[in-house]
PDB file of N, CA, C and O in Angstrom:
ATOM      1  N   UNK A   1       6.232 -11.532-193.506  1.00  0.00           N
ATOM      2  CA  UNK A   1       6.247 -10.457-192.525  1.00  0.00           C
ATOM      3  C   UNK A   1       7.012  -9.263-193.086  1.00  0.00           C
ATOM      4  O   UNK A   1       7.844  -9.421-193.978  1.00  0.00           O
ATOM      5  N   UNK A   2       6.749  -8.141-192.597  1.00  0.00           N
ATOM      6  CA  UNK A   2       7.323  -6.770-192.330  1.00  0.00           C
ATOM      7  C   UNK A   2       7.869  -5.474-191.757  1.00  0.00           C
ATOM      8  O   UNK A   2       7.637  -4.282-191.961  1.00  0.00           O
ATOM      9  N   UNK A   3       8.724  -6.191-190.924  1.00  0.00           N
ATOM     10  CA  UNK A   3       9.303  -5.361-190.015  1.00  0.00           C
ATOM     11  C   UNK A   3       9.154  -4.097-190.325  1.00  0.00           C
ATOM     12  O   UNK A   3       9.125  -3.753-191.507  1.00  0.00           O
ATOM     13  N   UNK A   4       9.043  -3.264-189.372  1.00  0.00           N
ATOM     14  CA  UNK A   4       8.669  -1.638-189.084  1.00  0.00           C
ATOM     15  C   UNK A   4      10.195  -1.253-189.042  1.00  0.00           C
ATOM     16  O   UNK A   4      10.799  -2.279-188.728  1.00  0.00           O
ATOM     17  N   UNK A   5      11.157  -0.114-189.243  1.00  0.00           N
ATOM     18  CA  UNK A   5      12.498   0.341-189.461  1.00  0.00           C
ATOM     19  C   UNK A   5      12.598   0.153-187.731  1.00  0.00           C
ATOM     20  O   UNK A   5      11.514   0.506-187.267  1.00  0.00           O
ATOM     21  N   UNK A   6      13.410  -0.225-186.792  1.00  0.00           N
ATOM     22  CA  UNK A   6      13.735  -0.347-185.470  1.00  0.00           C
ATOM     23  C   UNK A   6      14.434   1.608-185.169  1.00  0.00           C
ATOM     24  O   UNK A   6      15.633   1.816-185.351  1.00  0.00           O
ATOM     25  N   UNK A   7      13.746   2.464-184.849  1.00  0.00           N
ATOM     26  CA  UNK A   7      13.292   3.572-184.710  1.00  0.00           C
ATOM     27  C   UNK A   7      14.467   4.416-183.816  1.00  0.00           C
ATOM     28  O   UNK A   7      15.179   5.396-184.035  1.00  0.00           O
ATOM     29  N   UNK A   8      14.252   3.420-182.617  1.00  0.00           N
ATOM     30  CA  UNK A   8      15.174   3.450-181.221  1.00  0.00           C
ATOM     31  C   UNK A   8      16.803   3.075-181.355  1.00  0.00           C
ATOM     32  O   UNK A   8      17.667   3.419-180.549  1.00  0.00           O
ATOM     33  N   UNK A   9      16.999   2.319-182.518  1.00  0.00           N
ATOM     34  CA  UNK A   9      18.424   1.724-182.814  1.00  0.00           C
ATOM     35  C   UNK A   9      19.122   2.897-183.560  1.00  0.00           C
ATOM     36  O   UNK A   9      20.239   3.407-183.470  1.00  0.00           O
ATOM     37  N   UNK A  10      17.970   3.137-184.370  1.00  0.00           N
ATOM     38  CA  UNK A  10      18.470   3.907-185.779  1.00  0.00           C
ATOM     39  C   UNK A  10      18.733   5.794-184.680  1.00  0.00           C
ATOM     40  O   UNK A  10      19.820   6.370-184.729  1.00  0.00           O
ATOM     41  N   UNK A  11      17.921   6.186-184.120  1.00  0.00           N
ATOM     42  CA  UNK A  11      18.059   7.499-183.062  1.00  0.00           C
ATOM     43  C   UNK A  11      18.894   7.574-182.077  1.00  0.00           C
ATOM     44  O   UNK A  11      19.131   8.673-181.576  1.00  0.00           O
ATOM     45  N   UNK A  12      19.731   5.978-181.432  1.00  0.00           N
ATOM     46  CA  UNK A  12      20.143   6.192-180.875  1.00  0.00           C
ATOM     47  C   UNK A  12      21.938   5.906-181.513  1.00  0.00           C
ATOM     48  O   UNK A  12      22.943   6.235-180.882  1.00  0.00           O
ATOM     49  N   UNK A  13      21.935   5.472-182.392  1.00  0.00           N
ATOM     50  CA  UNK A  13      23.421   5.007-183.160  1.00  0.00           C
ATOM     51  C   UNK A  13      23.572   5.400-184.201  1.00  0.00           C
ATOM     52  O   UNK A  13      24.490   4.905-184.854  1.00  0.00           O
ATOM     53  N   UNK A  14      22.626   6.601-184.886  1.00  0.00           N
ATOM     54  CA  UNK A  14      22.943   6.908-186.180  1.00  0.00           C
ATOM     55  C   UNK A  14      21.756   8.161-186.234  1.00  0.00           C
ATOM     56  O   UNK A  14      21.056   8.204-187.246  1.00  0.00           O
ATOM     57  N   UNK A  15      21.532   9.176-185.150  1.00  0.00           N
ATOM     58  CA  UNK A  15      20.507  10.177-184.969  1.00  0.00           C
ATOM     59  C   UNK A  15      20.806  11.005-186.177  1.00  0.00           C
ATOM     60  O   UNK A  15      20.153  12.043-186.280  1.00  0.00           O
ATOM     61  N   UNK A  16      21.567  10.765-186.991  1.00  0.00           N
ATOM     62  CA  UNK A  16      22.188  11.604-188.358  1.00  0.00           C
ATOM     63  C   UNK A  16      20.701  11.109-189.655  1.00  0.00           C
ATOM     64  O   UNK A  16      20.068  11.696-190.534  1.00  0.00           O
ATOM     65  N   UNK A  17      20.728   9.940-189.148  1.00  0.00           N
ATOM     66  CA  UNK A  17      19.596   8.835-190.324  1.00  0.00           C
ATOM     67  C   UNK A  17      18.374   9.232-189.891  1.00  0.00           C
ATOM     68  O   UNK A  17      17.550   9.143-190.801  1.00  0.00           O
ATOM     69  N   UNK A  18      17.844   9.704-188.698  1.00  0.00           N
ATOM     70  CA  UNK A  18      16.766   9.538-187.965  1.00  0.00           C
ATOM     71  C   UNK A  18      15.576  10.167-189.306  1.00  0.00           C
ATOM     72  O   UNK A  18      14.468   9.713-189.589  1.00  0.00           O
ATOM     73  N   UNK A  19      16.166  11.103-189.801  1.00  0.00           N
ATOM     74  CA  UNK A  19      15.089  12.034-190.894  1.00  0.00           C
ATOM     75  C   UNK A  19      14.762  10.972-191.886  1.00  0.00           C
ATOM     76  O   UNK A  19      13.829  11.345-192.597  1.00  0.00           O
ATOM     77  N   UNK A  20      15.199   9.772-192.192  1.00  0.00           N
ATOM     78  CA  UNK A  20      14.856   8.788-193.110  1.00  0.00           C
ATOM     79  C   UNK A  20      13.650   7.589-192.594  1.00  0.00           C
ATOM     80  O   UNK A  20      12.939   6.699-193.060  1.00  0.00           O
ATOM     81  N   UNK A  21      13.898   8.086-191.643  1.00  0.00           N
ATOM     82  CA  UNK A  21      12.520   6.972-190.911  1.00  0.00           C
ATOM     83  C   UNK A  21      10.984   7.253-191.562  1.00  0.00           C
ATOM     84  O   UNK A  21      10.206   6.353-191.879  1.00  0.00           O
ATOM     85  N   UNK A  22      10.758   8.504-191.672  1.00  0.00           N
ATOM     86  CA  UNK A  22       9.213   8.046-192.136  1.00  0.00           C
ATOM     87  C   UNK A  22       8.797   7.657-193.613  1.00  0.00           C
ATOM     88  O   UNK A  22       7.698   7.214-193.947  1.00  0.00           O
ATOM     89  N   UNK A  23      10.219   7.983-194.688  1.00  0.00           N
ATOM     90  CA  UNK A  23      10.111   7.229-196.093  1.00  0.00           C
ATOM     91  C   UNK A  23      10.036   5.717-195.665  1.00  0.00           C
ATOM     92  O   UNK A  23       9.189   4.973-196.159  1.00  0.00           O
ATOM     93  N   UNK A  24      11.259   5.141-194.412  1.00  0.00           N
ATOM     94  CA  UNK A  24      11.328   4.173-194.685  1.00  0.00           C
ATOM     95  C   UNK A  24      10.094   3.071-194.597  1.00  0.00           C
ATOM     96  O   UNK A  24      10.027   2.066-195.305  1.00  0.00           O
ATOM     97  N   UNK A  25       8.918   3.543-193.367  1.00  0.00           N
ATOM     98  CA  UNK A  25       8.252   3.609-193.061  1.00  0.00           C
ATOM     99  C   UNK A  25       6.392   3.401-193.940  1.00  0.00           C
ATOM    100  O   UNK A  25       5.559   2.495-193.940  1.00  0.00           O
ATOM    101  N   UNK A  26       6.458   4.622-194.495  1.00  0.00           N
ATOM    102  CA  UNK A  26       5.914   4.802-195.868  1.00  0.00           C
ATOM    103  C   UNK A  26       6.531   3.290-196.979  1.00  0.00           C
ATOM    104  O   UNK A  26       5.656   2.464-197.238  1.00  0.00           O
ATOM    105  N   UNK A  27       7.835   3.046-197.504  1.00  0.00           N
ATOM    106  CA  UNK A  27       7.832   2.199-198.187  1.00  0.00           C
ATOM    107  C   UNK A  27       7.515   0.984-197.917  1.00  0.00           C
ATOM    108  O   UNK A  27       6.895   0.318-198.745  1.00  0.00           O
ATOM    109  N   UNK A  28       7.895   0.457-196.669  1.00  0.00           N
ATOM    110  CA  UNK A  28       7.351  -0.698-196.528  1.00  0.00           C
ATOM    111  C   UNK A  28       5.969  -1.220-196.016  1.00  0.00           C
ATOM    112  O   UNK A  28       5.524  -2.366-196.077  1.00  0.00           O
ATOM    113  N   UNK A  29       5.331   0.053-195.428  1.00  0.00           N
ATOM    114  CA  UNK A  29       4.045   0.157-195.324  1.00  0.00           C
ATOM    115  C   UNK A  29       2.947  -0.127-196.909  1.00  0.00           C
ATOM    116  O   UNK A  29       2.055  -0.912-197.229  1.00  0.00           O
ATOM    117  N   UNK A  30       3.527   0.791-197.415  1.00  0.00           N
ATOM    118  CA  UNK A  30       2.980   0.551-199.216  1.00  0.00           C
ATOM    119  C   UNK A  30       3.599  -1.157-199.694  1.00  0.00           C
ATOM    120  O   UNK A  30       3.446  -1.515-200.862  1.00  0.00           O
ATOM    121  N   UNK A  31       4.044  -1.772-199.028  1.00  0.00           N
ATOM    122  CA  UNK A  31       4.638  -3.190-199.830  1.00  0.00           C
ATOM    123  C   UNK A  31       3.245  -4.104-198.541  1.00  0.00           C
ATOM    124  O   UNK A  31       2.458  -5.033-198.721  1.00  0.00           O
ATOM    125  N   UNK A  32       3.414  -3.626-197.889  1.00  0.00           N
ATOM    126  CA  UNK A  32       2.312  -4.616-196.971  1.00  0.00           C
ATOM    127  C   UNK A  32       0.600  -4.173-197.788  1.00  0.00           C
ATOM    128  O   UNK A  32      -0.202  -5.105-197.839  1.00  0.00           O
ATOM    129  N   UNK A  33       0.263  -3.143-198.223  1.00  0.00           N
ATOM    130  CA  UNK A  33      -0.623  -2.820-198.847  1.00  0.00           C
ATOM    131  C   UNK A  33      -1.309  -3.298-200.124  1.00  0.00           C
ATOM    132  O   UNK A  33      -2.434  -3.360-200.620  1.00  0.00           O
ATOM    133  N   UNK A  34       0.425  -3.713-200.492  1.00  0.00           N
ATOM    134  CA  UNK A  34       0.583  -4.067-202.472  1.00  0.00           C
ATOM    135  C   UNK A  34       0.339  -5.828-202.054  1.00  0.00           C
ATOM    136  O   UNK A  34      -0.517  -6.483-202.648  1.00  0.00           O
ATOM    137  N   UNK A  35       0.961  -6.261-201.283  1.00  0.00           N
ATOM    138  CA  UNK A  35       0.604  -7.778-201.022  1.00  0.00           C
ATOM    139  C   UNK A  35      -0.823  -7.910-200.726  1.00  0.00           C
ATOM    140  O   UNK A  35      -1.549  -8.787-201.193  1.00  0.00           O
ATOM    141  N   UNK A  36      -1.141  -7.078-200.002  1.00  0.00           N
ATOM    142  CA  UNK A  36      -2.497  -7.567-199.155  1.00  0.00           C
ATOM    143  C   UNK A  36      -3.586  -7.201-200.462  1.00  0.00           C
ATOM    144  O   UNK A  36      -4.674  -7.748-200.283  1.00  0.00           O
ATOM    145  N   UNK A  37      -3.519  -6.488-201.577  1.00  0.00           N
ATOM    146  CA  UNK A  37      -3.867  -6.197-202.625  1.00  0.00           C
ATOM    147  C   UNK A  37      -4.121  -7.604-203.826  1.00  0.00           C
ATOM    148  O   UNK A  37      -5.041  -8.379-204.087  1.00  0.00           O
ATOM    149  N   UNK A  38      -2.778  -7.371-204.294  1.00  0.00           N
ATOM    150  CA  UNK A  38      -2.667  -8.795-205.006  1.00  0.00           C
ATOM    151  C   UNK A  38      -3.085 -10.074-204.584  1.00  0.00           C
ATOM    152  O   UNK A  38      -3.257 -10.945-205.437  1.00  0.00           O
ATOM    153  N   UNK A  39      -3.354 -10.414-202.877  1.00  0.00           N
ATOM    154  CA  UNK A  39      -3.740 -11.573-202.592  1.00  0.00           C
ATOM    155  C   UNK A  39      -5.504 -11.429-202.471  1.00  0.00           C
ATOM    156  O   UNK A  39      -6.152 -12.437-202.192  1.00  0.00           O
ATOM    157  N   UNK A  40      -6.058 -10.368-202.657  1.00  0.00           N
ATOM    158  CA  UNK A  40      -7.050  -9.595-202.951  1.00  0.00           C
ATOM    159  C   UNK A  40      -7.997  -9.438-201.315  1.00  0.00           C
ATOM    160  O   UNK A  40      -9.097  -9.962-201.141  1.00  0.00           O
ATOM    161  N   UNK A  41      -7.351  -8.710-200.392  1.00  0.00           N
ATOM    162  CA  UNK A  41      -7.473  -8.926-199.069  1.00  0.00           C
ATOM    163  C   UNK A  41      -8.471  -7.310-199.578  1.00  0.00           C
ATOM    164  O   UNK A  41      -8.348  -6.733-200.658  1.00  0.00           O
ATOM    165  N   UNK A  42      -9.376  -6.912-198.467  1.00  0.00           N
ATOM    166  CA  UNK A  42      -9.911  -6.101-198.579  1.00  0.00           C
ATOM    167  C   UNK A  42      -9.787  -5.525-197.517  1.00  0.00           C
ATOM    168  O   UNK A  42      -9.750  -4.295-197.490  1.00  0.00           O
ATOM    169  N   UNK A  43      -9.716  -6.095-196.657  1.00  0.00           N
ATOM    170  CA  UNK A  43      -9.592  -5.462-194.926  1.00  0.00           C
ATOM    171  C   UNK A  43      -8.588  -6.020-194.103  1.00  0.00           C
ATOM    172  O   UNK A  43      -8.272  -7.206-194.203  1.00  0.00           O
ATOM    173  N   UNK A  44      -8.012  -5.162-193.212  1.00  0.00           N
ATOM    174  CA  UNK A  44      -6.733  -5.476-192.525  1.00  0.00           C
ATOM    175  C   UNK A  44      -6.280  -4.931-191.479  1.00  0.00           C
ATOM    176  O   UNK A  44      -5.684  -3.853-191.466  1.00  0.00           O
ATOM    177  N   UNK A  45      -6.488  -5.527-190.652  1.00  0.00           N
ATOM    178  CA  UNK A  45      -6.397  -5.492-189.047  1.00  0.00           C
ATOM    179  C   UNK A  45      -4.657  -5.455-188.448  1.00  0.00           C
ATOM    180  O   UNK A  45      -3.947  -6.427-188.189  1.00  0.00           O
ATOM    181  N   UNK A  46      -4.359  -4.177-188.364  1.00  0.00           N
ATOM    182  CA  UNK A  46      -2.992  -3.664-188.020  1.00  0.00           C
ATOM    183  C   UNK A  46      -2.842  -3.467-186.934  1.00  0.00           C
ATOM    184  O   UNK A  46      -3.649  -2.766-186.325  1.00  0.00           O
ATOM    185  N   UNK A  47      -1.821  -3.985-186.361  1.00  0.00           N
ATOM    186  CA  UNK A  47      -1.061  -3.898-184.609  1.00  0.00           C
ATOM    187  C   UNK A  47      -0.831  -2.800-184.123  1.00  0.00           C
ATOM    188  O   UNK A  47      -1.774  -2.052-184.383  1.00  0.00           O
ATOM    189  N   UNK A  48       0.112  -2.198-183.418  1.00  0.00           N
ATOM    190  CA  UNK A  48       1.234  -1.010-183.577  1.00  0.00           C
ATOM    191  C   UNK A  48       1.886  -1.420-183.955  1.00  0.00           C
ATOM    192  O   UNK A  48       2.509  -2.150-183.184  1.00  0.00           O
ATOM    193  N   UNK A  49       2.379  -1.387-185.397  1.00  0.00           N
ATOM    194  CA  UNK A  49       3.642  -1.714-186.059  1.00  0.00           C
ATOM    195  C   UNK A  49       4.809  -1.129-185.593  1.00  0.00           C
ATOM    196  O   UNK A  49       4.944   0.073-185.823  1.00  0.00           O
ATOM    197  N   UNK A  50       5.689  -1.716-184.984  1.00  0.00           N
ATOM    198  CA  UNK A  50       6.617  -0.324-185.138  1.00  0.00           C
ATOM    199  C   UNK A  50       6.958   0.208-184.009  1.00  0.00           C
ATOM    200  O   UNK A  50       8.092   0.668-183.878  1.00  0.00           O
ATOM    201  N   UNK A  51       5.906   0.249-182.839  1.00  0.00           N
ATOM    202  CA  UNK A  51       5.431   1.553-182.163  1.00  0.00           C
ATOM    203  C   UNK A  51       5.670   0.925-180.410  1.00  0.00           C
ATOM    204  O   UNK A  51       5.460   1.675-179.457  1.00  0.00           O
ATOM    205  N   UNK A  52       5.991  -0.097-180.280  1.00  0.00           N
ATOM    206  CA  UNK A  52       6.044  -0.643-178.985  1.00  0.00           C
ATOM    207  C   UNK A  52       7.863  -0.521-179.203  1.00  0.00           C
ATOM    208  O   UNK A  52       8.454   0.401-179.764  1.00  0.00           O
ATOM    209  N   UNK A  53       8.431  -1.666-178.614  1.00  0.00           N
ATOM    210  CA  UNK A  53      10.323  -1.725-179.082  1.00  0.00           C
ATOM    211  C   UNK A  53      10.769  -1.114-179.962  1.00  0.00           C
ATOM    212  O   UNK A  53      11.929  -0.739-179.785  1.00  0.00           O
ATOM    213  N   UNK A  54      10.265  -0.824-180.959  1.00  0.00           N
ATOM    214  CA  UNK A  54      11.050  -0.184-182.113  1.00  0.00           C
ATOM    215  C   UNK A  54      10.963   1.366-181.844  1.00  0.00           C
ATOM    216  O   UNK A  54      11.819   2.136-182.279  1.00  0.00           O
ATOM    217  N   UNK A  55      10.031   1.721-181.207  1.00  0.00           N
ATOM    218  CA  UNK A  55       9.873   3.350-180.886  1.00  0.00           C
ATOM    219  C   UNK A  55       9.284   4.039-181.824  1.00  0.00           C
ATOM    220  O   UNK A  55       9.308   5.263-181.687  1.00  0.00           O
ATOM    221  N   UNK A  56       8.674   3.527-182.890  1.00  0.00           N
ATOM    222  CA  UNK A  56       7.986   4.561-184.211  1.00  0.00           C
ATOM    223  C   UNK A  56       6.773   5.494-183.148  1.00  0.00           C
ATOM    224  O   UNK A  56       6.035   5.201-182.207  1.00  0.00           O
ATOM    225  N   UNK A  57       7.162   7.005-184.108  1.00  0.00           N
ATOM    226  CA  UNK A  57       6.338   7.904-183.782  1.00  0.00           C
ATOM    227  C   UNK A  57       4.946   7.235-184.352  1.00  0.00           C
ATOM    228  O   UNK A  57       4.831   6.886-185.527  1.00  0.00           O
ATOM    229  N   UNK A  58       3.636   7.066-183.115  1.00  0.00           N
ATOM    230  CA  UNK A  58       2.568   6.302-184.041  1.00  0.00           C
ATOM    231  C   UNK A  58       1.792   7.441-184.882  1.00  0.00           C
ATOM    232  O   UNK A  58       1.181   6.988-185.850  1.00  0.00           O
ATOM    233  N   UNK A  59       1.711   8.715-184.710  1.00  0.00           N
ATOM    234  CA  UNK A  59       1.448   9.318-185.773  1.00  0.00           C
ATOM    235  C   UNK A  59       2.058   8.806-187.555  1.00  0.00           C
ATOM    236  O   UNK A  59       1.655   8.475-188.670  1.00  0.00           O
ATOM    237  N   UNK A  60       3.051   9.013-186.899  1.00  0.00           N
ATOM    238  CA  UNK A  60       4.128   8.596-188.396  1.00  0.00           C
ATOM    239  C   UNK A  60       3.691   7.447-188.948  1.00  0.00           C
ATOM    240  O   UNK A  60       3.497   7.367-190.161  1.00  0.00           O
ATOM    241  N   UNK A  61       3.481   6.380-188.072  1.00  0.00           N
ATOM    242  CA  UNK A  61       3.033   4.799-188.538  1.00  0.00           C
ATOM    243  C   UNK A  61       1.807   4.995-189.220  1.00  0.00           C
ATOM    244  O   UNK A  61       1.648   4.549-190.357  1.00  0.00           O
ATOM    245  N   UNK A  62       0.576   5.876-188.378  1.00  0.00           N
ATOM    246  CA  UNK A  62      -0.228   5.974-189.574  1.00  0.00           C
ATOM    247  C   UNK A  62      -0.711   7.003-190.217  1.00  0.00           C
ATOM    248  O   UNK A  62      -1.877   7.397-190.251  1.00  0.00           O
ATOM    249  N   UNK A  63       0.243   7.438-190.738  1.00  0.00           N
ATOM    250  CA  UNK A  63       0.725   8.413-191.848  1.00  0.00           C
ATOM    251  C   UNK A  63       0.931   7.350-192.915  1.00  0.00           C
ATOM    252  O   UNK A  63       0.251   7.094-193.909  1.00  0.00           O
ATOM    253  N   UNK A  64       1.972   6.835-192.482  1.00  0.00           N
ATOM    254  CA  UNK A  64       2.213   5.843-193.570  1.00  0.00           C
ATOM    255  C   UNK A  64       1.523   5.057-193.969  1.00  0.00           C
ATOM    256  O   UNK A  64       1.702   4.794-195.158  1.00  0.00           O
ATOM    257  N   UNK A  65       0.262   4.179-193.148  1.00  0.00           N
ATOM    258  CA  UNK A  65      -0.654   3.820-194.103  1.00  0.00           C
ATOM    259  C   UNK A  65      -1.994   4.181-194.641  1.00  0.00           C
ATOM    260  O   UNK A  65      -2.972   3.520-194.991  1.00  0.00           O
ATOM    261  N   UNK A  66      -1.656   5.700-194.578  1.00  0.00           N
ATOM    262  CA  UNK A  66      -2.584   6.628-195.097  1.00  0.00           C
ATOM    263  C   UNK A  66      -3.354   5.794-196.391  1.00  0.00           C
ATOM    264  O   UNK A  66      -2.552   4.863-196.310  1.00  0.00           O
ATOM    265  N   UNK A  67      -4.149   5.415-197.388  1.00  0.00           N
ATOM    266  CA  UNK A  67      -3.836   5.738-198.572  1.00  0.00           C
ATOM    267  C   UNK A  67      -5.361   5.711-199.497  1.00  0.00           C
ATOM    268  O   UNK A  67      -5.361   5.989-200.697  1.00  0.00           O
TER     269      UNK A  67
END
């Protein structure tokens, strides 16, 4: 698994970090990509990562798995 950065924790206890959310976002998005790659997956059926409890902007979420 790959937790999405918890969005709502990070904005509400550290709104200083908040501008780091969509690298963080982007990187681990690209590691779910690189697995699903190497295990030679071709298609991939994504939730709201992110985007329910954690609060990710869902634009941002798929931004990040633009690619």
């Amino acid at each position: 698994t790959s937790p999405a950065p918890n969005a709502g924790v990070i904005q509400r206890q550290s709104p200083e970090e908040a501008h780091r959310i969509p690298a963080a976002l982007a990187s681990r998005a690209e590691r779910v990509l690189e697995v699903a790659a190497v295990r030679g997956y071709r298609r991939l059926v994504l939730g709201a990562w992110g985007c329910g409890v954690f609060r990710n902007d869902p634009g941002q979420v798929a931004e990040a798995f633009r690619a």
